[in-house]
mmCIF file of the N, C-alpha and C atoms, coordinates in Angstrom:
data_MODEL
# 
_entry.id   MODEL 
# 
loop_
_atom_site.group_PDB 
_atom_site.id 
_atom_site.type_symbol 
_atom_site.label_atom_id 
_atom_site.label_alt_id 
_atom_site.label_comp_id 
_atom_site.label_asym_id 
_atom_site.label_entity_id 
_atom_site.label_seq_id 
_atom_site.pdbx_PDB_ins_code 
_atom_site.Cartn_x 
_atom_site.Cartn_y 
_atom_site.Cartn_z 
_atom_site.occupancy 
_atom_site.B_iso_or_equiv 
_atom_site.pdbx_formal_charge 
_atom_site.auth_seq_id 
_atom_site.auth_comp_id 
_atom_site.auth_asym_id 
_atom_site.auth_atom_id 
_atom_site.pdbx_PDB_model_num 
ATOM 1   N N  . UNK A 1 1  ? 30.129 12.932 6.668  1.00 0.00 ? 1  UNK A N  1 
ATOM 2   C CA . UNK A 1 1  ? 28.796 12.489 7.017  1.00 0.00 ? 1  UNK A CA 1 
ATOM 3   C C  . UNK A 1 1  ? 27.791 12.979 5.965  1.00 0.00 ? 1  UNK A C  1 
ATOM 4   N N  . UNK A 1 2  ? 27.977 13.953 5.334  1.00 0.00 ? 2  UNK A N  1 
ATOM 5   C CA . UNK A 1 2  ? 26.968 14.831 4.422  1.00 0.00 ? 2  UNK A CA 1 
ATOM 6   C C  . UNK A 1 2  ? 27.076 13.919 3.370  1.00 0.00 ? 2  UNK A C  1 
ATOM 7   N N  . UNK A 1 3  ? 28.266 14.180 2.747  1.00 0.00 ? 3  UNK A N  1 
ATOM 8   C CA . UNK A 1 3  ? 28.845 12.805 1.795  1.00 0.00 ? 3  UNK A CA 1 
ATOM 9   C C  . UNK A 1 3  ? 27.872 11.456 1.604  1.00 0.00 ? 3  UNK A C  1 
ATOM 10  N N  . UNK A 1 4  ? 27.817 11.134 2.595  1.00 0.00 ? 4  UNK A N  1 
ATOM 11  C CA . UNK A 1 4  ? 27.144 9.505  3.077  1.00 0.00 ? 4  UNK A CA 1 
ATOM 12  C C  . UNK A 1 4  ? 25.783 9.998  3.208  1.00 0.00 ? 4  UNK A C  1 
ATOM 13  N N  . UNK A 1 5  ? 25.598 10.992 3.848  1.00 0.00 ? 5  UNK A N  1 
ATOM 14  C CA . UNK A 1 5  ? 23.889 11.261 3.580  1.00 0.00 ? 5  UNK A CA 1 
ATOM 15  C C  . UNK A 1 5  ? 22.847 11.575 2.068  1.00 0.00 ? 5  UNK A C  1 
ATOM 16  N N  . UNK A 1 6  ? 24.363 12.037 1.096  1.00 0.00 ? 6  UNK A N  1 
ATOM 17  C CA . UNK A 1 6  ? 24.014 12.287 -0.421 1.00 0.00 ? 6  UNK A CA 1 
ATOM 18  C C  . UNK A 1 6  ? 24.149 11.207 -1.095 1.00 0.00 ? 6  UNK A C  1 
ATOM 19  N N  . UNK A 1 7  ? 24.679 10.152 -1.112 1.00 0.00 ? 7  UNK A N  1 
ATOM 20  C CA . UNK A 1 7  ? 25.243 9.169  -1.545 1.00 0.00 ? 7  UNK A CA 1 
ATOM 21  C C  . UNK A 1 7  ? 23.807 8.357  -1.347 1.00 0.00 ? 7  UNK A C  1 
ATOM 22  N N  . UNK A 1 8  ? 23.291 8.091  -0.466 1.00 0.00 ? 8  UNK A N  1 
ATOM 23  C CA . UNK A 1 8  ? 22.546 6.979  0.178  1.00 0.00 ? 8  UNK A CA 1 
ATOM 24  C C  . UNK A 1 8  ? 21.049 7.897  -0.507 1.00 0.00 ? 8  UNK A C  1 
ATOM 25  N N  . UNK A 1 9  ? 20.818 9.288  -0.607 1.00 0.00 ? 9  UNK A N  1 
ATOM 26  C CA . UNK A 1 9  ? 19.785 9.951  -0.905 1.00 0.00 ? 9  UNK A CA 1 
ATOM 27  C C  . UNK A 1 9  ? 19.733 9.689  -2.278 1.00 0.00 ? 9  UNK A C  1 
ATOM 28  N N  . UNK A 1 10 ? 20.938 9.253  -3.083 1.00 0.00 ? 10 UNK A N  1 
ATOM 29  C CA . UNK A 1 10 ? 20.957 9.386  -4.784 1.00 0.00 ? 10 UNK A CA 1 
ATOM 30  C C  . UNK A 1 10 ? 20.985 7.760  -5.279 1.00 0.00 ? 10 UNK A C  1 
ATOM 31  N N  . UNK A 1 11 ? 21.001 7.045  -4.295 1.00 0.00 ? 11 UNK A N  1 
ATOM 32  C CA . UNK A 1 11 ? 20.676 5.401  -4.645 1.00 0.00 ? 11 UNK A CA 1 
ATOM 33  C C  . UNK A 1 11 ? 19.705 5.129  -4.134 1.00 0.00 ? 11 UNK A C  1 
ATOM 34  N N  . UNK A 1 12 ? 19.796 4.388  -2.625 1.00 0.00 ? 12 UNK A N  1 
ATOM 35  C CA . UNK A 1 12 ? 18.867 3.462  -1.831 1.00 0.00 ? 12 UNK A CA 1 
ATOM 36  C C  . UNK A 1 12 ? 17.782 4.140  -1.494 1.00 0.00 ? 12 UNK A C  1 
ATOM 37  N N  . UNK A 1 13 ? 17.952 5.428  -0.973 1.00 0.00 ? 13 UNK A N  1 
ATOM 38  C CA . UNK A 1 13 ? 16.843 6.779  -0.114 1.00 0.00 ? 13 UNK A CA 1 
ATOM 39  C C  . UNK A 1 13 ? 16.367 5.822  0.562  1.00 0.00 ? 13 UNK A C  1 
ATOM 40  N N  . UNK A 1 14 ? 17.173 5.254  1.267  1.00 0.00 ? 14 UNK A N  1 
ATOM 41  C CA . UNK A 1 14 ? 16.156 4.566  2.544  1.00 0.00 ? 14 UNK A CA 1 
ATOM 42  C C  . UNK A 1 14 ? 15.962 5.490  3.907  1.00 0.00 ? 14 UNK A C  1 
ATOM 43  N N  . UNK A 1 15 ? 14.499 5.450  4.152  1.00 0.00 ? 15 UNK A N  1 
ATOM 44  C CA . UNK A 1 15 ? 14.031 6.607  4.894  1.00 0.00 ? 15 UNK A CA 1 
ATOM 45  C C  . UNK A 1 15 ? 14.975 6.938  6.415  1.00 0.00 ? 15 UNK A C  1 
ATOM 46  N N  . UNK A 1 16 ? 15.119 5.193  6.884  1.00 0.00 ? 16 UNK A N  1 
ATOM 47  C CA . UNK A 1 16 ? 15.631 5.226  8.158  1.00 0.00 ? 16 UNK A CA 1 
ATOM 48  C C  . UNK A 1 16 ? 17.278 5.362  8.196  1.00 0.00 ? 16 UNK A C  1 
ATOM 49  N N  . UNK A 1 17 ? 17.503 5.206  6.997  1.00 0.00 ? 17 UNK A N  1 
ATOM 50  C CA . UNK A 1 17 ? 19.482 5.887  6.954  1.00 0.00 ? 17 UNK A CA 1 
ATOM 51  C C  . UNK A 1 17 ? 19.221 7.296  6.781  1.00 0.00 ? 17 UNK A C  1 
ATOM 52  N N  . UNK A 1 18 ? 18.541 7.895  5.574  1.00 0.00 ? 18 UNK A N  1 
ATOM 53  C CA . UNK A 1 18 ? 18.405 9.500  5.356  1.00 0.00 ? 18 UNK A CA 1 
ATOM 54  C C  . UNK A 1 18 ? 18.100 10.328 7.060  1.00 0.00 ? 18 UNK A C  1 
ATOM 55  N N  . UNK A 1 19 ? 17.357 9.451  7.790  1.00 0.00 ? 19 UNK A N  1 
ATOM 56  C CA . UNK A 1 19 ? 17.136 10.405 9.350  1.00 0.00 ? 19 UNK A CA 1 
ATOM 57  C C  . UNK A 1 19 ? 18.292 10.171 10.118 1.00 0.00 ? 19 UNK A C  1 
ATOM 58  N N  . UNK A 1 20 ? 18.679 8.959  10.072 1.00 0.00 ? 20 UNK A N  1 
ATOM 59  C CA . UNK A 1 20 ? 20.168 9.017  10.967 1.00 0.00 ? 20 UNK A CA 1 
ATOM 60  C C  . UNK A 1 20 ? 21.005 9.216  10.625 1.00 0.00 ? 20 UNK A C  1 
ATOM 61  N N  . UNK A 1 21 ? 21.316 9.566  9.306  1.00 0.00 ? 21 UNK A N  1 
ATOM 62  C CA . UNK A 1 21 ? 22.488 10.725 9.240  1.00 0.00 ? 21 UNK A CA 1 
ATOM 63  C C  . UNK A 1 21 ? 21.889 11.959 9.489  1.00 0.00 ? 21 UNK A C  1 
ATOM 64  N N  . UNK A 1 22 ? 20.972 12.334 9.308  1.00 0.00 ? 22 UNK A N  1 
ATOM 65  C CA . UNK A 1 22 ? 20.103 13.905 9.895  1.00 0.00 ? 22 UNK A CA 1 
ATOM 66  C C  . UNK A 1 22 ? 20.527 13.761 11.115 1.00 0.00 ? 22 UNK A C  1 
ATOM 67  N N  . UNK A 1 23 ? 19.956 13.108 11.967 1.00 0.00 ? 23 UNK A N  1 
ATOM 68  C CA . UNK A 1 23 ? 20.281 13.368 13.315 1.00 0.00 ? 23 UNK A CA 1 
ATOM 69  C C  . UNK A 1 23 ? 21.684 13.437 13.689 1.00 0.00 ? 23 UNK A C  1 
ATOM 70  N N  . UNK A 1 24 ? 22.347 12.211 13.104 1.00 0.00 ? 24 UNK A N  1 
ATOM 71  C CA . UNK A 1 24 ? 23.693 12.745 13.501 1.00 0.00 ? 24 UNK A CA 1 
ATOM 72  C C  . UNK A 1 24 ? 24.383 13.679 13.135 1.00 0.00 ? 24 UNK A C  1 
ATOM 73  N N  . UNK A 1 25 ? 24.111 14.682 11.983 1.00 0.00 ? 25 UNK A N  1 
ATOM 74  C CA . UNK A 1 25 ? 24.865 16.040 11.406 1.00 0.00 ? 25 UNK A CA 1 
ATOM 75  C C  . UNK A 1 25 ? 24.017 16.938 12.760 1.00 0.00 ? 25 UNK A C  1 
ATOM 76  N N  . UNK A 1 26 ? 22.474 16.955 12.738 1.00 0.00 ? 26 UNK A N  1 
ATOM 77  C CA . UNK A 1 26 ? 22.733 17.328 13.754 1.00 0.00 ? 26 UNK A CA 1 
ATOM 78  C C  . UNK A 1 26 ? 23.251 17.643 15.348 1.00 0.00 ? 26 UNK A C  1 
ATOM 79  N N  . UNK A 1 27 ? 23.314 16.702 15.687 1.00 0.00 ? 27 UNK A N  1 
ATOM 80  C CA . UNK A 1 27 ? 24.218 16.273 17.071 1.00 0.00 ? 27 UNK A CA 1 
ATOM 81  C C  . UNK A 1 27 ? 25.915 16.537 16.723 1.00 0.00 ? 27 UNK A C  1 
ATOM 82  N N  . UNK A 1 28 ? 26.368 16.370 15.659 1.00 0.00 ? 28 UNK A N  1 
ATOM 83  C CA . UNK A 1 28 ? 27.607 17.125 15.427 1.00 0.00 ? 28 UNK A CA 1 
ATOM 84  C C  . UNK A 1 28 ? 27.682 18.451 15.563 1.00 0.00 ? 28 UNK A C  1 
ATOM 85  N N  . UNK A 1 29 ? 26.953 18.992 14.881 1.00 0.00 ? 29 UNK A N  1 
ATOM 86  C CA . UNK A 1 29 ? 26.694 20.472 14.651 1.00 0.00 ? 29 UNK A CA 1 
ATOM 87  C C  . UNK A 1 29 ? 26.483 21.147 15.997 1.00 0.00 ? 29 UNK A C  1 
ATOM 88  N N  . UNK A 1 30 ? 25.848 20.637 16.772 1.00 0.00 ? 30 UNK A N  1 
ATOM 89  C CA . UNK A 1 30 ? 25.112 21.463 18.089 1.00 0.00 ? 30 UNK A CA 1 
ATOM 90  C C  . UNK A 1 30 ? 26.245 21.374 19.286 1.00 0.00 ? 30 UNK A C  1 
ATOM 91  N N  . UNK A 1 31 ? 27.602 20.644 19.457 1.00 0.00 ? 31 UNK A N  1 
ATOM 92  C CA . UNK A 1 31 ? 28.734 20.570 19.836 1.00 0.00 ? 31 UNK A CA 1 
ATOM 93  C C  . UNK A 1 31 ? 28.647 19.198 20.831 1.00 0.00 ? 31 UNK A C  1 
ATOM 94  N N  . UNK A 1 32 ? 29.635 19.338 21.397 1.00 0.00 ? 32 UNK A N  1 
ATOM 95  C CA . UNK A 1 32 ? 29.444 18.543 22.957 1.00 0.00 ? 32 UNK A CA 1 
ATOM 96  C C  . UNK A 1 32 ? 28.762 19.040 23.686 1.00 0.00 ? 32 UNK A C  1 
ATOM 97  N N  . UNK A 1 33 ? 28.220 17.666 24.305 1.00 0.00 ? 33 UNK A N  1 
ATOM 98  C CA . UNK A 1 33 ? 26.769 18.085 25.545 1.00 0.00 ? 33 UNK A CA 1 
ATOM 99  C C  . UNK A 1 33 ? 27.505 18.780 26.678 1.00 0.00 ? 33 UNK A C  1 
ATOM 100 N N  . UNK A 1 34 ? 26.759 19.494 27.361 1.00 0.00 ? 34 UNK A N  1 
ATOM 101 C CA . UNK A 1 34 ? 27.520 19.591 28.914 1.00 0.00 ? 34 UNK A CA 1 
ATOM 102 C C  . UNK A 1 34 ? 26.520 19.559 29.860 1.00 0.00 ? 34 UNK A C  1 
# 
C-alpha cells in the first residue's frame, strides 16, 4: 500500500488517491475493529 501511495505521489499526486491510501494505511495500522 505504501508502495502505491509513493508511486502515485512521484507521478499523478492526485490529492484524492494520496488521502485514500492515507486512510487506508491508516485503518490497516490501527488493527481490526471490535
Amino acid at each position: 500500500m505504501r508502495e502505491l501511495r509513493a508511486y502515485e505521489e512521484a507521478n499523478a499526486a492526485r490529492p484524492e488517491y494520496l488521502k485514500m491510501y492515507d486512510n487506508r494505511i491508516a485503518k490497516v495500522q490501527a488493527g481490526p475493529a471490535k
